[in-house]
C-alpha positions as CSV (number, residue, x, y, z in Angstrom):
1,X,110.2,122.3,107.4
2,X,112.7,120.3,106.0
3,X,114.5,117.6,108.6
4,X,117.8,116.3,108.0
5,X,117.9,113.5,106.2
6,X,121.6,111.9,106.5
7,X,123.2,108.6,107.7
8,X,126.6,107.9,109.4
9,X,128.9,105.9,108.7
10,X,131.6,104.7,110.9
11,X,134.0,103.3,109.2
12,X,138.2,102.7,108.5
13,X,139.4,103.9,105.7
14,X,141.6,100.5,105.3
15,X,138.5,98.1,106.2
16,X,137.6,96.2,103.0
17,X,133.7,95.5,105.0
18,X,133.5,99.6,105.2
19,X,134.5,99.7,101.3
20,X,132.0,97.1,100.2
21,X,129.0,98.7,102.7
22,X,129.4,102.1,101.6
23,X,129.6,101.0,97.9
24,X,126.4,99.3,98.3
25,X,124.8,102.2,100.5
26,X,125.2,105.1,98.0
27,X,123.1,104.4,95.8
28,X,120.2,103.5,98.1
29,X,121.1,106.5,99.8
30,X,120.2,108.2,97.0
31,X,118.0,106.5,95.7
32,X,116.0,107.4,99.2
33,X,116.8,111.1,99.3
34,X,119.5,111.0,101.9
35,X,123.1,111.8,102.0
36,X,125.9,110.3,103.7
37,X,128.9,111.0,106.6
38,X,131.7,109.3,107.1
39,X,133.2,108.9,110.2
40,X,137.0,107.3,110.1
41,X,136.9,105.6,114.3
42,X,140.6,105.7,113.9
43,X,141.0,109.5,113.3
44,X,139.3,109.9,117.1
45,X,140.2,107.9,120.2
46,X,136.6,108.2,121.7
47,X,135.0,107.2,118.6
48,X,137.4,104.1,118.6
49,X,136.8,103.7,122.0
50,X,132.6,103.4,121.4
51,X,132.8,101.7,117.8
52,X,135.8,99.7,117.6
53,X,134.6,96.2,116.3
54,X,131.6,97.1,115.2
55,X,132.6,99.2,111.9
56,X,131.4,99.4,110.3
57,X,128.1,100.6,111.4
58,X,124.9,102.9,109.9
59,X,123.3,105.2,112.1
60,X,120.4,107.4,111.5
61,X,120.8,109.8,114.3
62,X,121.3,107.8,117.5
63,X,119.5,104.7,115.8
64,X,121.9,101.8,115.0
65,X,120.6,100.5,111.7
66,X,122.9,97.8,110.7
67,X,127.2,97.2,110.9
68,X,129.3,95.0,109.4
69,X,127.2,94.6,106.4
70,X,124.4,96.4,105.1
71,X,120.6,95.6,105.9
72,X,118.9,97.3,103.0
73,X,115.6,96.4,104.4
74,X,116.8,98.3,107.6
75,X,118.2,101.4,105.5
76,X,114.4,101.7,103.7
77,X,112.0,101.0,107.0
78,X,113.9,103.1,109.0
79,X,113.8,106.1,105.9
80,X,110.6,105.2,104.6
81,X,109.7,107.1,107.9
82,X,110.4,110.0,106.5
83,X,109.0,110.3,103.3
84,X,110.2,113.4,100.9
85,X,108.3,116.6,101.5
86,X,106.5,117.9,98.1
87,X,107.4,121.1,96.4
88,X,103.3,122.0,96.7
């Protein structure tokens, strides 16, 4: 069985921190296997409302894994949970 293996980001699409963490969290995403949401707070008040100074932020599911600016070590202990399933 194959689980989802996807990070959000909640971000604004004129915040330079979003723009620097999501240039620097593609890669590792894929690097790791995972792919990657964006979420834009401003484009929905209740995500505003819950997210607001925080952007921008990482979640894997409901986990928080890092905001404002990327923890790489974060991104691969939390992944490194879920380890790539073989083709076997």
């Amino acid at each position: 069985m194959n689980a989802v293996r996807e990070l959000t980001v909640m971000s604004r699409e004129w915040c330079h921190l979003c723009h620097d963490l999501l240039e620097k969290l593609q890669p590792l995403a894929a690097e790791l296997g995972w792919t990657i949401r964006v979420f834009d707070v401003d484009a929905d008040p209740a995500l505003e409302a819950r997210w607001d100074e925080l952007v921008p932020v990482v979640l894997a599911g409901d986990v928080e894994l890092c905001h404002y600016h990327l923890d790489e070590s974060a991104v691969r202990a939390y992944c490194g949970r879920f380890p790539l399933e073989s083709a076997a």
